[in-house]
Structures are given as structure tokens and as C-alpha cells.
C-alpha positions in Angstrom: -300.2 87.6 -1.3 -299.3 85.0 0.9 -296.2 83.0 -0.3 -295.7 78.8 0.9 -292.7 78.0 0.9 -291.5 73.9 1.5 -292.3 72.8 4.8 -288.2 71.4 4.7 -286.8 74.3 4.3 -289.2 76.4 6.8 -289.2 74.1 10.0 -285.1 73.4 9.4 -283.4 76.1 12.1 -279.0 75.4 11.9 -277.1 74.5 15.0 -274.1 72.4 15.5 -276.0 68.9 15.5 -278.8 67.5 13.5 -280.0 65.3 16.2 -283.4 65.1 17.1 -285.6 63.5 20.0 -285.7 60.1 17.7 -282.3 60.1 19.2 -284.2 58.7 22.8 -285.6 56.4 20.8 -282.5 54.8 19.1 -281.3 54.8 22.3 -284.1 53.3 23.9 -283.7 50.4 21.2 -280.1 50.0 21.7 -280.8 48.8 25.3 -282.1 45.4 23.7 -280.1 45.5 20.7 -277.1 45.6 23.4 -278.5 42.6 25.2 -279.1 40.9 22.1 -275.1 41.2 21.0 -274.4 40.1 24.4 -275.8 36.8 24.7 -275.1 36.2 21.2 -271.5 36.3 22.0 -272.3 34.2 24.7 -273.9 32.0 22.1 -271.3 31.8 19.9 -268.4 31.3 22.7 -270.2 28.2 23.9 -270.4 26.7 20.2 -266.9 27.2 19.8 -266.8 25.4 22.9 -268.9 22.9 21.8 -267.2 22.5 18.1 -264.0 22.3 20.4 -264.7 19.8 22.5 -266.9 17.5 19.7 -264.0 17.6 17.1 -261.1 17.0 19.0 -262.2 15.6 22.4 -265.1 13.3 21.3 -266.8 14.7 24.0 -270.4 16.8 24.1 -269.5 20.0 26.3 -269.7 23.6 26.2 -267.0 23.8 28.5 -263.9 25.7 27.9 -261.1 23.4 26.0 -258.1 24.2 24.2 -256.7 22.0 21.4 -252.8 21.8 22.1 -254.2 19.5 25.5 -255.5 17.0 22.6 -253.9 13.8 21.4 -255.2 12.9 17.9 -251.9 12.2 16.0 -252.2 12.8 12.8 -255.9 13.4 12.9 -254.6 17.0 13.1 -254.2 17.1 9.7 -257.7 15.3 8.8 -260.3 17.6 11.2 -259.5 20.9 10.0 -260.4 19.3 6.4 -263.6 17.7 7.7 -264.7 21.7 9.4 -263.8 22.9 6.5 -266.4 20.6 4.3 -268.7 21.7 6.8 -268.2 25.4 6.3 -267.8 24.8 2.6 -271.5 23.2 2.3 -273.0 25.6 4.3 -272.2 28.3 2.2 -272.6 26.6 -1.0 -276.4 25.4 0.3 -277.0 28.1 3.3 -275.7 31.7 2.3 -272.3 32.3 0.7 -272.5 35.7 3.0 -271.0 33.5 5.9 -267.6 33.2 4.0 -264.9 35.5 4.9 -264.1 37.5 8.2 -267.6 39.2 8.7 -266.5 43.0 9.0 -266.3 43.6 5.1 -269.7 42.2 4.9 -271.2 44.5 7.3 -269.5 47.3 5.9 -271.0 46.5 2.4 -274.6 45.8 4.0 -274.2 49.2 5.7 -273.2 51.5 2.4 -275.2 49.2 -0.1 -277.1 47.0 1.3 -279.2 50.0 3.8 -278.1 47.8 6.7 -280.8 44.5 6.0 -279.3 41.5 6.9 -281.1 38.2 7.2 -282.6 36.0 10.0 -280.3 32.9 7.7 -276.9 34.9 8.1 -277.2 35.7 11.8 -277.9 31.8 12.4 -275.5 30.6 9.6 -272.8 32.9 10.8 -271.7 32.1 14.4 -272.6 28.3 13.6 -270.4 28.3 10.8 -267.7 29.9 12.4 -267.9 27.9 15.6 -267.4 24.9 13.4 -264.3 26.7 11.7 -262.6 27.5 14.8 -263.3 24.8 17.1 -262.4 22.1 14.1 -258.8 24.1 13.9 -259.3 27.2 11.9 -256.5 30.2 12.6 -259.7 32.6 13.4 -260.6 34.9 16.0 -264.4 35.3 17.2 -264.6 38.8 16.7 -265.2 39.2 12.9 -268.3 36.8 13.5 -269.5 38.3 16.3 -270.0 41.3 14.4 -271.6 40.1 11.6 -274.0 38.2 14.5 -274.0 41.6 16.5 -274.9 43.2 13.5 -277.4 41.3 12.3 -279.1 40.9 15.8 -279.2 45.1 15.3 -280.4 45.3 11.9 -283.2 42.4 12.1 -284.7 43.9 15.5 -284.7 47.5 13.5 -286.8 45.9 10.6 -289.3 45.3 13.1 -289.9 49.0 12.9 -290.4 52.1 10.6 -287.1 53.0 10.4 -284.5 55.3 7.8 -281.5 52.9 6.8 -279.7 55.5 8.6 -281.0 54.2 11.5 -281.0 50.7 11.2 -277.3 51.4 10.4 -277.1 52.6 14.3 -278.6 49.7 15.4 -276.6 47.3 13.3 -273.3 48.8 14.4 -275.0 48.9 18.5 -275.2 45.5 17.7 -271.6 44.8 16.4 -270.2 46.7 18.9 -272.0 45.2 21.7 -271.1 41.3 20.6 -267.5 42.7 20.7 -267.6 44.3 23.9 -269.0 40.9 25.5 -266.1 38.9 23.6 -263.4 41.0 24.6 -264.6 43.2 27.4 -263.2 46.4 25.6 -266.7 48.9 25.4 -263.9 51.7 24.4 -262.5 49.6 21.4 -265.7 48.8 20.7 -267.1 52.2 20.2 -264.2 53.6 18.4 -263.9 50.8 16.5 -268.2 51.6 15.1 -266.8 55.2 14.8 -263.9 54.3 12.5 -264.8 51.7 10.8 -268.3 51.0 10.3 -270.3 54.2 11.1 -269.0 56.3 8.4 -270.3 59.0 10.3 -269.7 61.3 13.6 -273.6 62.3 14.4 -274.9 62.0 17.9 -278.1 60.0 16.4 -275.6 57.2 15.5 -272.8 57.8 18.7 -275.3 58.1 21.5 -276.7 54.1 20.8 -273.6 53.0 20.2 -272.3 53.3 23.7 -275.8 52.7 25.7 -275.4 49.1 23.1 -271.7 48.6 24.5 -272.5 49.6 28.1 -275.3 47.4 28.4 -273.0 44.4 26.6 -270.3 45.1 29.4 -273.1 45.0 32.1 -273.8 41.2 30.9 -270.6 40.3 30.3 -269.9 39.0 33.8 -272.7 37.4 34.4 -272.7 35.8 30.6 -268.8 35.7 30.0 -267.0 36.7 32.9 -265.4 39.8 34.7 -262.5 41.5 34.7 -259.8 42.0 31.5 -259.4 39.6 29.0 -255.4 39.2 29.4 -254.2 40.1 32.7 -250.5 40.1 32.0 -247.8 41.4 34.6 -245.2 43.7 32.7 -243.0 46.6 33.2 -242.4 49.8 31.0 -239.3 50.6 30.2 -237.5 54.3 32.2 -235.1 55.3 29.6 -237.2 57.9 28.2 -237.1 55.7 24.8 -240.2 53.8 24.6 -242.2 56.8 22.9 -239.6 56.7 20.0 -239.3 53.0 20.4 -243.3 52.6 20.0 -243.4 54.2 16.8 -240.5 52.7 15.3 -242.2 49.4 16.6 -245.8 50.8 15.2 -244.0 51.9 11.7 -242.4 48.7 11.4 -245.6 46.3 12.3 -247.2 48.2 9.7 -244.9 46.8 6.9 -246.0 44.0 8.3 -249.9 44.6 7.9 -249.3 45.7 4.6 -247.5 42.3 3.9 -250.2 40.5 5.2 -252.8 42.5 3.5 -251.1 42.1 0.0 -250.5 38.4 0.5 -254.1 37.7 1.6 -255.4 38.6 -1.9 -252.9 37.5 -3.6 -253.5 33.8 -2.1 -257.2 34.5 -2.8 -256.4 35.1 -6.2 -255.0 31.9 -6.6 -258.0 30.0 -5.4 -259.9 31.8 -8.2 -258.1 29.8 -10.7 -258.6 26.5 -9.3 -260.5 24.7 -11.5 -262.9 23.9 -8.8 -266.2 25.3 -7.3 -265.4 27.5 -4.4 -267.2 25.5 -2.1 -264.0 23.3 -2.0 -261.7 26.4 -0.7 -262.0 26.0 2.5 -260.9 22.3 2.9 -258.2 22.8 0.6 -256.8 25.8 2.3 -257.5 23.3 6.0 -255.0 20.2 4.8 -252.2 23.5 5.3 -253.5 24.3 8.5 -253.5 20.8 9.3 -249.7 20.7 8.2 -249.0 23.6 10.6 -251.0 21.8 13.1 -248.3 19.2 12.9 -245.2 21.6 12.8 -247.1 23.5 16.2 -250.4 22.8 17.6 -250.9 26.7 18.8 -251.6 27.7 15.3 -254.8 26.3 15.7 -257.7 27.7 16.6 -258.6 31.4 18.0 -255.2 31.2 19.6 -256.4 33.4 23.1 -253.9 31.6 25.0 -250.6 32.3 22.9 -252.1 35.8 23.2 -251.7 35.7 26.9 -248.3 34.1 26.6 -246.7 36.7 24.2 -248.4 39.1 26.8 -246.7 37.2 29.5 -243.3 36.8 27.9 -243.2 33.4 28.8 -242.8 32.1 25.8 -239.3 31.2 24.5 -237.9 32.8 21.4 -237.8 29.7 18.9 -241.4 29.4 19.9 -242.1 33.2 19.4 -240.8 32.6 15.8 -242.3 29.5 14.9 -245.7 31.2 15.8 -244.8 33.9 13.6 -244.3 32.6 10.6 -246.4 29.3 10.7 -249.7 31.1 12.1 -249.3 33.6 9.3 -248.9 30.9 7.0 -252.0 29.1 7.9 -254.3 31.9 8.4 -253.3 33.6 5.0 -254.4 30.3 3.6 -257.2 29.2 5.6 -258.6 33.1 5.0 -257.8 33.6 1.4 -260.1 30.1 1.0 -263.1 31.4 2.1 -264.2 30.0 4.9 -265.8 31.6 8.1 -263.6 33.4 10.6 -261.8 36.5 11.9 -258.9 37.9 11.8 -258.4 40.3 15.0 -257.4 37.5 16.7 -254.5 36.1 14.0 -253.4 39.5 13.7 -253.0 40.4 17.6 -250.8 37.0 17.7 -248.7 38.1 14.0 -248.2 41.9 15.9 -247.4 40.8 19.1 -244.8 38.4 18.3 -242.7 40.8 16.2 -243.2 43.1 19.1 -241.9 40.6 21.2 -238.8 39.6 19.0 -237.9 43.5 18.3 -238.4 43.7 22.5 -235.2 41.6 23.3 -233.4 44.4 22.3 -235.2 46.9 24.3 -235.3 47.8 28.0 -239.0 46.5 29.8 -240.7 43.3 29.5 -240.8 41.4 26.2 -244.5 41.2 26.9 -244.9 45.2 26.8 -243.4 45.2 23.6 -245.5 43.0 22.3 -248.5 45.0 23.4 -247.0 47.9 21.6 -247.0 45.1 18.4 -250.5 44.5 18.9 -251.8 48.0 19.3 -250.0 48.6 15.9 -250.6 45.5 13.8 -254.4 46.1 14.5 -254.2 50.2 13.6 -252.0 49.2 10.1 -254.5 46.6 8.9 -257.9 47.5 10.0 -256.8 51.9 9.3 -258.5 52.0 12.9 -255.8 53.9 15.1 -257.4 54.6 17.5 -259.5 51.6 17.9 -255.9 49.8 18.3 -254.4 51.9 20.8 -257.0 51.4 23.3 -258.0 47.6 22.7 -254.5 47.2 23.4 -254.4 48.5 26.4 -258.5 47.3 27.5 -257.3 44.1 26.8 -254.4 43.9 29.3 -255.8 47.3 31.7 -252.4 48.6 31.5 -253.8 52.4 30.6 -250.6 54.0 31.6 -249.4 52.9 28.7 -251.7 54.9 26.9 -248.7 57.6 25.0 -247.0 54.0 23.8 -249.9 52.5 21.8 -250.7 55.1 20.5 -247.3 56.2 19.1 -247.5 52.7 17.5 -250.8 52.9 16.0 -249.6 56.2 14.6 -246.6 55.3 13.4 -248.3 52.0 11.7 -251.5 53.5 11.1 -249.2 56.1 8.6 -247.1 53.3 6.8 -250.5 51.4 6.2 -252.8 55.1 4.5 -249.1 55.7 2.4 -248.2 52.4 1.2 -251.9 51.3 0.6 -254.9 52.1 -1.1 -257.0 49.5 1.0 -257.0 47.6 3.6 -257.5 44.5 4.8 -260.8 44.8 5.5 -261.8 47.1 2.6 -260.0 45.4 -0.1 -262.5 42.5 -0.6 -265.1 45.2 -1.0 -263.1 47.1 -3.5 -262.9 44.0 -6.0 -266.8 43.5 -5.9 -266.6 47.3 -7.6 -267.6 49.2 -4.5 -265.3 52.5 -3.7 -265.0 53.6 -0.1 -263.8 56.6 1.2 -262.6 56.4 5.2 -262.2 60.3 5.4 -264.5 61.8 7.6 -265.2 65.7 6.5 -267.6 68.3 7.1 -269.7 68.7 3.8 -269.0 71.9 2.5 -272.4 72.4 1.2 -273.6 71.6 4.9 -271.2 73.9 6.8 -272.0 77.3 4.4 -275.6 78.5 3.9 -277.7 79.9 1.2 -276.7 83.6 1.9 -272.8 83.3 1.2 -273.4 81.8 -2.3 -276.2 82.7 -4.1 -276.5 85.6 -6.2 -277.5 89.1 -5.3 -279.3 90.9 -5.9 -280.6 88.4 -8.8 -282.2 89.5 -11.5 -286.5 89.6 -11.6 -289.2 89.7 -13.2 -292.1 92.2 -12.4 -295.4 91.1 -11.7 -296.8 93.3 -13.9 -295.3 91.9 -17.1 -297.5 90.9 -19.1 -297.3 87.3 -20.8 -296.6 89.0 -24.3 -293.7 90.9 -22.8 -292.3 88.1 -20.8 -292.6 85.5 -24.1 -290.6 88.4 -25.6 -288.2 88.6 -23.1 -287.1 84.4 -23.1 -286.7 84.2 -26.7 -284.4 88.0 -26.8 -282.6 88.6 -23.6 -283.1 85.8 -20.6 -280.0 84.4 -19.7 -281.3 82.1 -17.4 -284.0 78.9 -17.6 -286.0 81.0 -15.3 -286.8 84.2 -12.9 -288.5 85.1 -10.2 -291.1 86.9 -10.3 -291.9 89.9 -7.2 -294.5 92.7 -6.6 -293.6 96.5 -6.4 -292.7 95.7 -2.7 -289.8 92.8 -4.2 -291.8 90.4 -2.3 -291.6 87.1 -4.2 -294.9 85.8 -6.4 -293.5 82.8 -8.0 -291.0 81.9 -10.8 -291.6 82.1 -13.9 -289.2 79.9 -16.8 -288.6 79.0 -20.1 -290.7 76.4 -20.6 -293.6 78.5 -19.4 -292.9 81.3 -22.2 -292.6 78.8 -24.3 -296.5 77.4 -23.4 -298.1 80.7 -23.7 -296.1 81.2 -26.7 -298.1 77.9 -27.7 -301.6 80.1 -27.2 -302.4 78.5 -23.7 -303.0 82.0 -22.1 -304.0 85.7 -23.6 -301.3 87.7 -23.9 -302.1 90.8 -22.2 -302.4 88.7 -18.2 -299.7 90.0 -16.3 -297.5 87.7 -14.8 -298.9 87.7 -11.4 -302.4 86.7 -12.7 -300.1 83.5 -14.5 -298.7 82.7 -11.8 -300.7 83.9 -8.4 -301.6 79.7 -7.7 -298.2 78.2 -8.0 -296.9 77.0 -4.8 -293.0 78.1 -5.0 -290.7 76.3 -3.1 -288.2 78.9 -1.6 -284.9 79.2 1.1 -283.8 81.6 3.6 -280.2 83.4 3.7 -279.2 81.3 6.9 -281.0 78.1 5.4 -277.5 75.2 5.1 -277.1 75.2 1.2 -277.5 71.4 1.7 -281.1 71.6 2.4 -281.5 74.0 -0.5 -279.6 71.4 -2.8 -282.1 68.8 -1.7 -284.7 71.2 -2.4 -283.7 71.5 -6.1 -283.2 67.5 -6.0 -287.4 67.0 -4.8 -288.6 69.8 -6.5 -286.8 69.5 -10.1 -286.7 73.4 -9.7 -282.6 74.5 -10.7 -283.1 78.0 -9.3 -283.8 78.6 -5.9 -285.1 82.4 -4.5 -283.6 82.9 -1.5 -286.2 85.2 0.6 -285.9 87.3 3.7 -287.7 85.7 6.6 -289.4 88.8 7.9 -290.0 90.6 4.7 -290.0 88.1 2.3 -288.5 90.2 -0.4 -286.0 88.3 -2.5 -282.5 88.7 -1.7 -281.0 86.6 -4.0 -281.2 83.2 -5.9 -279.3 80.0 -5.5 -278.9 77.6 -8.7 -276.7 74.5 -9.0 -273.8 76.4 -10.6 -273.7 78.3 -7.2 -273.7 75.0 -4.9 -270.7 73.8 -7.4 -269.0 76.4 -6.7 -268.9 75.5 -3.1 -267.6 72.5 -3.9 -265.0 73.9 -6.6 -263.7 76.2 -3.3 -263.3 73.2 -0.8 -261.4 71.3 -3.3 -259.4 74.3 -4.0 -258.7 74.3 -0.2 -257.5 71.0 0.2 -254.7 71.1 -3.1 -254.2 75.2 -3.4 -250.6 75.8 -2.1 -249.3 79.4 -1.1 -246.9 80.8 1.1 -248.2 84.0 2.7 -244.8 85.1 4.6 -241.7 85.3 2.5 -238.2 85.4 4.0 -238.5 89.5 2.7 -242.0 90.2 4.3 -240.2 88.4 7.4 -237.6 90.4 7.8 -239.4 93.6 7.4 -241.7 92.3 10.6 -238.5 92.3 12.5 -237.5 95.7 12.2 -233.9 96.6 11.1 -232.2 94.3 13.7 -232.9 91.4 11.2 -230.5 93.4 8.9 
């Protein structure tokens, strides 16, 4: 007989990588998704700009401006309040998805939302945060360039037939391509997709991550400008300490994160109970950044150039201080209310100050130290290590000091995954009810095939059974919902199960047709000895079918049988793999390899 096995499970052939040619084509997309993140960065950096220069200037112009060069008196406390009304009534009339920093959001669109985001939110979005920054707000314009990124991505991929899997590539091609044109930092970008948006390492989602990023850099002079972001002249230390010195740095930055992170919700927990609608947060939370306004004008806004000053080390120390401890005052506030912003930019100023403080007691430039703060701060909060030892470093183009940020991201990136449960980013997801997991593994059920856990030989049927005998056989001696059923060669007919015994048993068939008359029709679904025991447990998913034969491809005789107790158990051993503790070489067994010179 001929046997037809699902089409799945018969074109699947194992290798190292499930990519396919719809790879070319993601990547193909991501060359416009790429351009798309780039000039909305562009977009967005000339309506902060513009917010910039209309709230505190009076003036309409998307040039460059910074606030400290403004001279409103104590209008400093009043336009952060009026921004904030803004932001506050575009969210409470627009889309309350603008509120907050943008990269939970994404993250939640891309686990539960299968990566749709809305023409309203990638227009809301950079407006809204425009208006918070350039009327005061402590924000960076990274977490809304994301969310903008990303939504450029995932709209242009609902143009098409596509999985969510794949409009997930494009969304994070997008987020990582607004970045790239903000900061100039395509190797931050990327790793930053990898670690904390992607949820995945597969070449279908890698590949159009970087063509989006590289095409973003491409732009960015032309759009943005060239070159790094903070070119800052420092010096390394040549003691042969700053390795140690990073990581006691990184370890103590990431007490820091964690403060940060647990104040954040503690604030925000404290605007739940105000007996107001939330649409009032954010100019509530803007009368304290006004007050630090007053106290120092560099708290406000994205604060890029007390970035390059830490960077610099030409700041003095009771300046330094001030901007520690005020900025994180104001931001905390201004973030736990609600309004639009982000907070790479807060946190590279919070980190590199205490790098800076910590480096007047260490050999180099005060500014190299507090790179080493910022490569840590942003590893500790955002559990992206890697991501923060190279935008560190991208940032300033000081690569040789590569081994330092990356001891500090290690050492803070350790403090923040023991100390923790969330972060700062993962936190606000958390509370909505949503559990993440930022453990990337090889699925146990995807790295072992159908030949190392079913079981063999199984026991069958014959087709020569008759019905009578097989009716007999389910209601004194089966074991097992069902069987399969082979021909005096052991090539598989079809399966045969309780709830067909228990139809014939009804009088639907005579009693003396043998089993392969029953069953000669039925298409059985059916796996092969080297097919990945994922596919077969997606098999048993489509098919409702708990027992799968596993067949030899040239002979088709059944070699075994694969039900759900069996994948379990492959699950049951990686678990046992991970928490099973044994020592395999005692001190005796040690000795005895040494001969009788250890005695």
C-alpha cells in the first residue's frame, strides 16, 4: 500500500538553521524599513528642535538649540507644566500607548500584540515626545525612536502576507535603524534587537536587522550628520588596574540601576493613588522638573551636552553632583508620571557621573571613567550587556577600551540578574500580568529528534486482525489509546484507537473485516527517526493524534512510536540538566589517577 504521510514532516530535512530563501526577502524589505527609521529619526530630531526652539525661544526653527542658553526666569518652572498638559491630552484623547519610554511597549507589541502597531502611535509618538523634551522633559530620544522605528517596520510589513514572526523582524529593523540614525551606533543597535527585543537568535530575524542598521548609518550623514556622537579626548589609565577597576565601577553602577529601577515604580505607584485621572501625571510630575530646572538648568531636556561634558571631564565636581542627584530626581518623577520619553539618555548622564566621581580616585581621565559608568549603568538597567559595552564605546570611538566596558557591563549586568527579577524596562510589562523570560536556550524538543525518544520497538497491531478481535483486544489488554497497525512486511497501514473499537463495538462494521480493510483509506500522519521531535510535537498539536509512528524512510516499516509522555520526557531531562548536581571525581578517585606519588 502506499502510505501519505504529512507534507510537514516529509519536506522538513534538519541542519543547523531554519532559515529559508524568505530570508532574501526580509532582507530585501529591510532596505526600506531601514530608510524609513532613518528619516524618522530625522523627523523626530527636527521636532525636538522645533518644540525646543517654540517653547523656550519663541522662535519657529528646526535648528539645533539647547535650553541652559535660554532666559525665561521662572518660566522654567511653568513650560515643563504646559508640555506636560500637552502630552497628558494626547494620550487621554490620541492613544494612551504614547505614555512611558517606548521600549516596554514594543516589547509587549512583539510577544502579545504579533508585532501590529498603528498608523496613530507612530505619528502620536515622536510628536508627543518632541513636545516632552523640547518643553523640558529629563528624556532621551531613543525610547521614541524605537517605538517610531518600530512602528515604521511593523506598519510597512502589514502591507504584506506576512507570519508575526516576521513582522517582528521588520519592527525591530525598524527600531534598530531609528537608533542607529540617532546615535550612529549600528553595533549597539543590533545587539541591542538581539538582547532585548528579538527574543530570538535565527538568521531570518539577524540578517534584516543589520541590512536595516547599515542602511540607517548610510543616511545618517546626509540626514543627521557624520562621524561619532561624542568625540571626547581621554586617556586610559597604565597601572594594570582598570580591568579590576571597571568591574568594581560596573558592580557598583549597577546598585545604582537597581536603585533607580526600584524607585521608578515605586514613584509610579504613588501616582496610582492620586485621586486624579492619569491624564494629569505628567504636569504634576513637570512643576518637579521645573523646580530642578531652577536648582540647574542641565536637568532639562535630553541632556546630550552634559553627556559630552562628563565625557570631557570638564565639568567641575559640585556640578558633577548636583547633576547626579537632581537629574535623577526629575526624571524618576517626570517618568513614573507617565508622560512620553526615554530613558537611555537620563541613565547614560546618572552612570556617567558616578563614573566620574569614583574616577577622582583613579589613575586616567575622569571622563574614561565615566564611560566605564555609562557602559555599566546601561548593561544593569536595560539586562543588555553587551549592548552597553559597545554603545559606550560607538559613542565616543574609543574601541580600545573595549576589555574596560565590558568588565563593567559584566560586573553591573551580574548585580542587576541577582538582585532583581526585572528590569527597568520589563517591569512595567510584568505588572500588566505578562511574564518574560530573557534566557535564550536551545529547545530541547528542537535539538533531539524523534529516534532518541520514542519507543522501540512499539507494540502493533496486525493487519489481519479482524475487527472482533481487535474490539476484544481494547476492552481486555490495550494499554494504550491506540496502535498502529502494519502488514506482514511491518510496513505501517494506519492506526487504529480506542475510540474506533469502541464504534465497531457500536455495530458500524462486520466483525470478521480485518483491520487493514478498516483502515486501508485513512491518511496517517507519520515521522521519521531523524525528524526534530519539535515538528513531531506540532504534528500531534494539528493532527489531535497523541501517538505518532515513527517510520523508516526507505522501508517504511515502523521503528518505533512517539506520544506526548515521550516528548515530556525530553523536557523532564533538560530540566534535570540544569538543577541535577553531581561530582564525578572524588578526592579518592583523584588520588588513585595519580598513581602512588599522591600517597
Amino acid at each position: 500500500m502506499s502510505l501519505t504521510p504529512t507534507r510537514a514532516v516529509e519536506s522538513h530535512q534538519p541542519g543547523d538553521h531554519t532559515a529559508d530563501m524568505r530570508l532574501a526577502l526580509l532582507a530585501a524589505m529591510a532596505l526600506v524599513v531601514g530608510t524609513g527609521g532613518a528619516f524618522g529619526a530625522w523627523a523626530l530630531v527636527k521636532l525636538i528642535a522645533l518644540a525646543t526652539n517654540l517653547f523656550w525661544f519663541g522662535r519657529v526653527s528646526f535648528n539645533h538649540s539647547v535650553i541652559t542658553d535660554a532666559s525665561v526666569g521662572l518660566w522654567i518652572v511653568v513650560i515643563p507644566v504646559i508640555g506636560s498638559l500637552i502630552v497628558g491630552l494626547m494620550a487621554r484623547f490620541g492613544s494612551d500607548k504614547i505614555r512611558g519610554h517606548g521600549i516596554p511597549e514594543a516589547i509587549e507589541t512583539i510577544l502579545f500584540g504579533e508585532s501590529r502597531l498603528s498608523l496613530k502611535v507612530a505619528l502620536l509618538k515622536p510628536l508627543s515626545s518632541a513636545i516632552s523634551i523640547g518643553s523640558g522633559g529629563p528624556f532621551g530620544a531613543e525610547g521614541p525612536i524605537i517605538m517610531t522605528g518600530g512602528a515604521i517596520g511593523s506598519l510597512f510589513a502589514q502591507c504584506f502576507h506576512l507570519s508575526a514572526a516576521e513582522r517582528k523582524t521588520l519592527l525591530v529593523a525598524g527600531t534598530s535603524a531609528g537608533m542607529t540614525a540617532i546615535f550612529g551606533t549600528p553595533l549597539a543597535a543590533i545587539l541591542l534587537a538581539v538582547e532585548v527585543l528579538l527574543f530570538e537568535w535565527k538568521p531570518r530575524s539577524f540578517v534584516p536587522v543589520v541590512v536595516a542598521a547599515l542602511v540607517s548609518f548610510a543616511w545618517r550623514p546626509a540626514l543627521i550628520g557624520s562621524g561619532v556622537m561624542f568625540p571626547a579626548a581621554m586617556t586610559m589609565g597604565t597601572t594594570g588596574w582598570e580591568l579590576p577597576a571597571s568591574a568594581a565601577i560596573g558592580v557598583i553602577v549597577g546598585f545604582e540601576a537597581m536603585l533607580l529601577s526600584t524607585s521608578l515604580y515605586r514613584i509610579e505607584d504613588l501616582f496610582h493613588k492620586l485621586p486624579v485621572h492619569w491624564m494629569w501625571w505628567p504636569a504634576i510630575g513637570a512643576v518637579v522638573v521645573g523646580l530642578g530646572g531652577l536648582i540647574d538648568a542641565h536637568v532639562l531636556g535630553a541632556g546630550y551636552a552634559s553627556i559630552a561634558a562628563l565625557l570631557d571631564g570638564s565639568l567641575a565636581l559640585k556640578v558633577v553632583v548636583s547633576l547626579l542627584v537632581v537629574k535623577a530626581l526629575v526624571w524618576l518623577i517626570a517618568l513614573g508620571s507617565g508622560t512620553s520619553g526615554g530613558v537611555l539618555a537620563p541613565l547614560l548622564i546618572l552612570g556617567g557621573a558616578a563614573g566620574f566621581l569614583i574616577g577622582q580616585f583613579l589613575p586616567g581621565a575622569p571622563g574614561f571613567w565615566a564611560m566605564i559608568g555609562m557602559a555599566g549603568i546601561m548593561s544593569g538597567a536595560m539586562r543588555a550587556p553587551m549592548t552597553g559595552a559597545l554603545f559606550a564605546v560607538e559613542l565616543t570611538g574609543h574601541f580600545e577600551a573595549v576589555p574596560c566596558t565590558i568588565a563593567a557591563a559584566g560586573g553591573a549586568y551580574a548585580i542587576s540578574v541577582l538582585l532583581m527579577r526585572r528590569s527597568i524596562l520589563t517591569e512595567k510589562i510584568a505588572r500588566r500580568g505578562r511574564h518574560i523570560l530573557q534566557e535564550y536556550t536551545v529547545d530541547p524538543l528542537d535539538l533531539l529528534q524523534a529516534g532518541q525518544l520514542m519507543t522501540a520497538p512499539p507494540q502493533t497491531l496486525a493487519g489481519s486482525m479482524t475487527i472482533a478481535e481487535a474490539v476484544a483486544f481494547f476492552t481486555t489488554d490495550a494499554r494504550h489509546r491506540s496502535y498502529p497497525v502494519i502488514d506482514p512486511a511491518g510496513r505501517l497501514i494506519g492506526l487504529v484507537s480506542r475510540t474506533d473499537a469502541l464504534r465497531w463495538q457500536m455495530g458500524e462494521a462486520r466483525t470478521d473485516t480485518t483491520l487493514a480493510d478498516a483502515i486501508s483509506d485513512a491518511a496517517q500522519p507519520v515521522a521519521y527517526p531523524d525528524t526534530p521531535s519539535g515538528v513531531v510535537a506540532d504534528l500531534i498539536i494539528e493532527t489531535g493524534i497523541g501517538r505518532i509512528p515513527i517510520v523508516d524512510r526507505i522501508t517504511h516499516c515502523v521503528v518505533g512510536i512517539l506520544s506526548r509522555q515521550d516528548l515530556l520526557k525530553a523536557r523532564s531531562a533538560n530540566r534535570l540538566a540544569e538543577t541535577g548536581r553531581s561530582r564525578f571525581v572524588s578526592r579518592k578517585s583523584a588520588a588513585n589517577a595519580m598513581g602512588p606519588a599522591a600517597s
